[in-house]
C-alpha positions in Angstrom: 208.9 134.9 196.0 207.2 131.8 194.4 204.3 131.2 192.3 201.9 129.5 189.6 201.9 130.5 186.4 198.6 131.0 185.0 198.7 132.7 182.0 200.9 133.5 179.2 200.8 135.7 176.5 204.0 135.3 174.4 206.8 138.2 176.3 204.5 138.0 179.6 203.8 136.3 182.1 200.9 136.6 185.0 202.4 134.8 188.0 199.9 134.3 191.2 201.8 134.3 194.2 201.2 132.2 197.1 199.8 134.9 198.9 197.4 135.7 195.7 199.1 138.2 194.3 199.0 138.1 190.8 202.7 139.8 189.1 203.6 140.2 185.2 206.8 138.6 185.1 208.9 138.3 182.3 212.0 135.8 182.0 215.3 137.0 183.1 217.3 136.3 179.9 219.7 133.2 180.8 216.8 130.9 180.4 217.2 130.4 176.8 220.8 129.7 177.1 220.2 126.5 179.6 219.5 124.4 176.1 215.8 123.8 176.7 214.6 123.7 173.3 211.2 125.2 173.3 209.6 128.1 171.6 208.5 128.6 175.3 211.0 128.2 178.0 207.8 129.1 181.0 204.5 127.2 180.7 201.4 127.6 182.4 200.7 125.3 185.2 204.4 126.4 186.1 205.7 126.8 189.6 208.3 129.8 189.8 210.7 131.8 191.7 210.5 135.8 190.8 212.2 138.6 191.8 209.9 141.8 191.9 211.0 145.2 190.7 210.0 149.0 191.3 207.4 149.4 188.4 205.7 146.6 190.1 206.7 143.5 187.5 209.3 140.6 188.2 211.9 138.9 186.8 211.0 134.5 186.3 214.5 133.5 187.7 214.1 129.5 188.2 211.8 127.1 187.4 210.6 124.2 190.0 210.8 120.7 188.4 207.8 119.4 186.4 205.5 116.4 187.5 204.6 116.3 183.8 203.8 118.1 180.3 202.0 118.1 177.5 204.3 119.0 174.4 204.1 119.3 170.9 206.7 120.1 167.8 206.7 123.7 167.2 204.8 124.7 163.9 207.3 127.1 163.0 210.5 125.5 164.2 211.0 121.8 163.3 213.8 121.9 166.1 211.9 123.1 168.5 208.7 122.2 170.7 206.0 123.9 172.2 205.0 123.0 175.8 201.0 123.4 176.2 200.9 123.2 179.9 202.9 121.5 183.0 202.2 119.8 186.0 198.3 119.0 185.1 196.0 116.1 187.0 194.5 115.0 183.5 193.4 116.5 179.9 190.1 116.7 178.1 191.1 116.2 174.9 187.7 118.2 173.1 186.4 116.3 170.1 183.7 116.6 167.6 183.1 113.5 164.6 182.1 116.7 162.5 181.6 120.3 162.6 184.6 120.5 162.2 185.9 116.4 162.3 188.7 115.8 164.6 190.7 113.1 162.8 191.4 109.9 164.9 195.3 110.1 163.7 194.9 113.2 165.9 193.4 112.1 168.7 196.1 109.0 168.7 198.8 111.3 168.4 197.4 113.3 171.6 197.2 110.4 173.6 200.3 109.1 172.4 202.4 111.9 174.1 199.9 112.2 177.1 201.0 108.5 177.8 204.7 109.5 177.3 204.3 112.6 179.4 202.1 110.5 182.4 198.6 112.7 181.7 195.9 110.8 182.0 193.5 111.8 179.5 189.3 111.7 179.1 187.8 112.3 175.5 185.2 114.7 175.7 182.8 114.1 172.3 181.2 117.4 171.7 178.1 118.7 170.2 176.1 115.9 170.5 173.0 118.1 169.8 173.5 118.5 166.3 174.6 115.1 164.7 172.8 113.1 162.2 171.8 109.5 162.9 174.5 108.5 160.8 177.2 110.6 162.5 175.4 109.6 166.1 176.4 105.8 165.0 180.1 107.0 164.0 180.6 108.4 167.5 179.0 105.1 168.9 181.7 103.3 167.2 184.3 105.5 168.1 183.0 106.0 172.0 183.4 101.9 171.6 187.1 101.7 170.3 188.2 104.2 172.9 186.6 102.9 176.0 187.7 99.3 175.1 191.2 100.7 175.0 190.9 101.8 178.6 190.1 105.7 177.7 187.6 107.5 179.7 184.9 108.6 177.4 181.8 111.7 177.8 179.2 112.8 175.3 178.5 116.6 175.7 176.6 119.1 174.3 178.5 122.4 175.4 175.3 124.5 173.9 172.7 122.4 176.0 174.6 121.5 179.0 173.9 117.9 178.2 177.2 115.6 180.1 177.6 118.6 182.0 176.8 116.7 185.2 179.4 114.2 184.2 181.9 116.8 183.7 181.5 118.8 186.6 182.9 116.4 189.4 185.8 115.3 187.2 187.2 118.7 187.2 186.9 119.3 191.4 189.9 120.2 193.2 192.2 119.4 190.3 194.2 121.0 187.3 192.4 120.4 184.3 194.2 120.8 180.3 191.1 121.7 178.0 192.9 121.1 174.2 191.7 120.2 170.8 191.1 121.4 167.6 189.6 124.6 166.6 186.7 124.9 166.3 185.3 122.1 169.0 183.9 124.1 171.4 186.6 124.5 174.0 185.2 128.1 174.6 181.6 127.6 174.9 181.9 124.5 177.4 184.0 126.8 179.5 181.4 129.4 179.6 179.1 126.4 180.4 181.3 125.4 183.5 182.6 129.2 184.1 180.0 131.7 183.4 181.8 134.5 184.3 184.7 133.7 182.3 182.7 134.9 179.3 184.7 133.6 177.1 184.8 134.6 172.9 183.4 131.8 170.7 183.4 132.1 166.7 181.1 130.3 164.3 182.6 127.0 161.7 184.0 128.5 158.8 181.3 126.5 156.0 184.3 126.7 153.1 186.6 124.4 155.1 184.5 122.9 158.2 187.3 123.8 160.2 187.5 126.3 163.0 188.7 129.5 163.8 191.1 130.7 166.5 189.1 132.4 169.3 191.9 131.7 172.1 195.2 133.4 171.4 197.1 132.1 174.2 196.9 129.4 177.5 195.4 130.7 180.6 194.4 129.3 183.8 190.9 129.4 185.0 190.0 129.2 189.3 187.0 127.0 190.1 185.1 128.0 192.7 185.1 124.4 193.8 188.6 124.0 194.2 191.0 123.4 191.1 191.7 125.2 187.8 191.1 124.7 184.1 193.5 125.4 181.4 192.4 127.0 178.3 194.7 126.4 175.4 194.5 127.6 171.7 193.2 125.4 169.4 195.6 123.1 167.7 195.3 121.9 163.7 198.1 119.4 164.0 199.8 117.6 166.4 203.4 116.9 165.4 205.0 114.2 168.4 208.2 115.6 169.5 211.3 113.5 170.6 210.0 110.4 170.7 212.2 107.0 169.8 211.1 105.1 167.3 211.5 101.9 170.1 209.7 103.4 172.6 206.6 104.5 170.3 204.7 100.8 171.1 204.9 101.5 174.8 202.4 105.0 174.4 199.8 102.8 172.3 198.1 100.5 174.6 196.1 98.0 172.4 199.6 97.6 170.5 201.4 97.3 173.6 199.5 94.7 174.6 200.1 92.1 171.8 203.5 93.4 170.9 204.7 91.3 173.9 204.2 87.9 172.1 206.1 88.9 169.0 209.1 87.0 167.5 211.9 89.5 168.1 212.0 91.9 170.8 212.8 95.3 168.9 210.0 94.4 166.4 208.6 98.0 165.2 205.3 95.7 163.6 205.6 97.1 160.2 206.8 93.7 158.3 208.7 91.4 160.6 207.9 87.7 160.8 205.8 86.6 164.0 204.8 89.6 164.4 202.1 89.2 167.3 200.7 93.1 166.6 199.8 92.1 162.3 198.2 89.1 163.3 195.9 90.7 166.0 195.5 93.6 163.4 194.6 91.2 160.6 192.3 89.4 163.6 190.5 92.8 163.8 192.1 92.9 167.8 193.4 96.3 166.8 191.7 99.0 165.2 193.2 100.0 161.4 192.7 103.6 162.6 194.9 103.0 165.5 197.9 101.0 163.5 197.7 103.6 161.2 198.1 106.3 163.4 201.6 104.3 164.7 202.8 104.2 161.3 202.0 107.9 160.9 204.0 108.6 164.0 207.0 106.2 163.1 207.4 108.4 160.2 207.7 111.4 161.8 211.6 110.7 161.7 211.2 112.9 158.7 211.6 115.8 159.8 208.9 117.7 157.3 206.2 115.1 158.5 205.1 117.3 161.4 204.1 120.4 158.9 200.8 118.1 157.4 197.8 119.1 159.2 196.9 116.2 160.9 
């Protein structure tokens, strides 16, 4: 029997089957032998073989191939990584300049490995409703980096509904990875969008303007206009998994862009002469957040580098 996995709670999994069946599944234990190096062998947005028993649960015996994925280094396990989802149409990467502030080494990280995993990605700023003038220009400025990179950019206010109408027909008919922080807001807009998911929300902790886990583990959500939305626990840091030094350039596009004039083809932009990606960087071309963020991720070679909160 096949299905889609669309929801996963650590031992479990809830299959829907293509007749609409939905079956807790658990994997049958050879997966973990088959060297896939993940704290989670099954992801949501998974399409499955299972094998059903009597008491009325299945065995996960194979997995189809994956389109794409959205992975991350383990926090536990520096060996290891943690997929967040497969075979998704695009990700709103949930952001908020403060309450709590989602770091722009963070967001570049998260769109680094959405380019090296092919999922396109649109930056949802949230809670517009409550920013100072000064914070309203810092979201201006970044709004203005991102787009002129080429990234898809909304202003929302999950409490209002403000960008709702913006949101709404981006998420039709297709599979939809809602991630960020903790904290953002990933809960209330999907309350916004899904009412009756009635979803739990927590208040900003005030000692650390960061937020609290609400969401425990990914599940799939059913629009009733066709398409699905993936809620995912909110993430602290991103750690970049597997990812050669040499091919880092490539998942930045602004340094992609100008690291096709430098001197030496395996320049890595850090010090070499005719280096095409300093000079635009020194030209003000490319943003120091951004080349920072590259450095950040060029050091992840060490291995400890992906335990900072980033």
């Amino acid at each position: 029997m096949k299905g889609l996995v669309i929801k996963n709670t650590g031992s479990w999994y809830s299959v829907k089957t293509d007749e609409g069946k939905v079956i807790e599944s658990k994997i049958k234990g050879n997966f973990r032998l088959k060297g896939i190096r993940s704290t989670n062998p099954v992801a949501v947005g998974d399409l499955v073989e299972i094998i059903t028993n009597q008491e009325g649960t299945a065995f996960i015996t194979k997995i189809e191939d994956r389109r794409n994925y959205i992975i991350r280094k383990s926090q536990n396990l520096s060996k290891q990584s943690h997929i967040i989802a497969a075979n998704v149409d695009q990700a709103f990467l949930i952001v908020t300049v403060n309450y709590p502030q989602t770091s722009t080494t963070f967001i570049d990280r998260f769109l680094a490995s959405a380019e090296a995993y092919r999922v396109p990605v649109i930056l949802v700023f949230n809670k517009m409703d409550i920013l100072s003038e000064e914070e309203k220009h810092y979201q201006q400025m970044m709004l203005k980096l991102y787009s002129t990179i080429g990234y898809e950019c909304v202003e929302t206010s999950a409490v209002n509904g403000d960008g709702m109408d913006v949101l709404r027909p981006m998420l039709k008919g297709k599979i939809t990875l809602l991630s960020g922080n903790s904290g953002v807001g990933k809960s209330t807009l999907i309350n916004r969008i899904l009412p009756e998911a009635n979803l739990r929300t927590s208040e900003i902790s005030d000692a650390h303007n960061t937020g609290m886990h609400t969401t425990t583990f990914s599940e799939m959500l059913e629009l009733p206009e066709g398409g699905y939305i993936i809620d995912t626990p909110g993430i602290k840091g991103f750690g970049t998994f597997d990812m050669a030094p040499e091919e880092l350039t490539s998942y930045f596009r602004d340094i992609f862009h100008y690291s096709k004039n430098c001197k030496f083809s395996n320049c890595k932009h850090t010090h070499e002469p005719g280096c095409a990606v300093l000079k635009a960087l020194e030209d003000h071309y490319i943003a120091a957040s951004r080349y920072q963020s590259y450095l950040s991720m060029l050091s992840d070679q060490d291995e400890n580098k992906y335990r900072e909160a980033f």
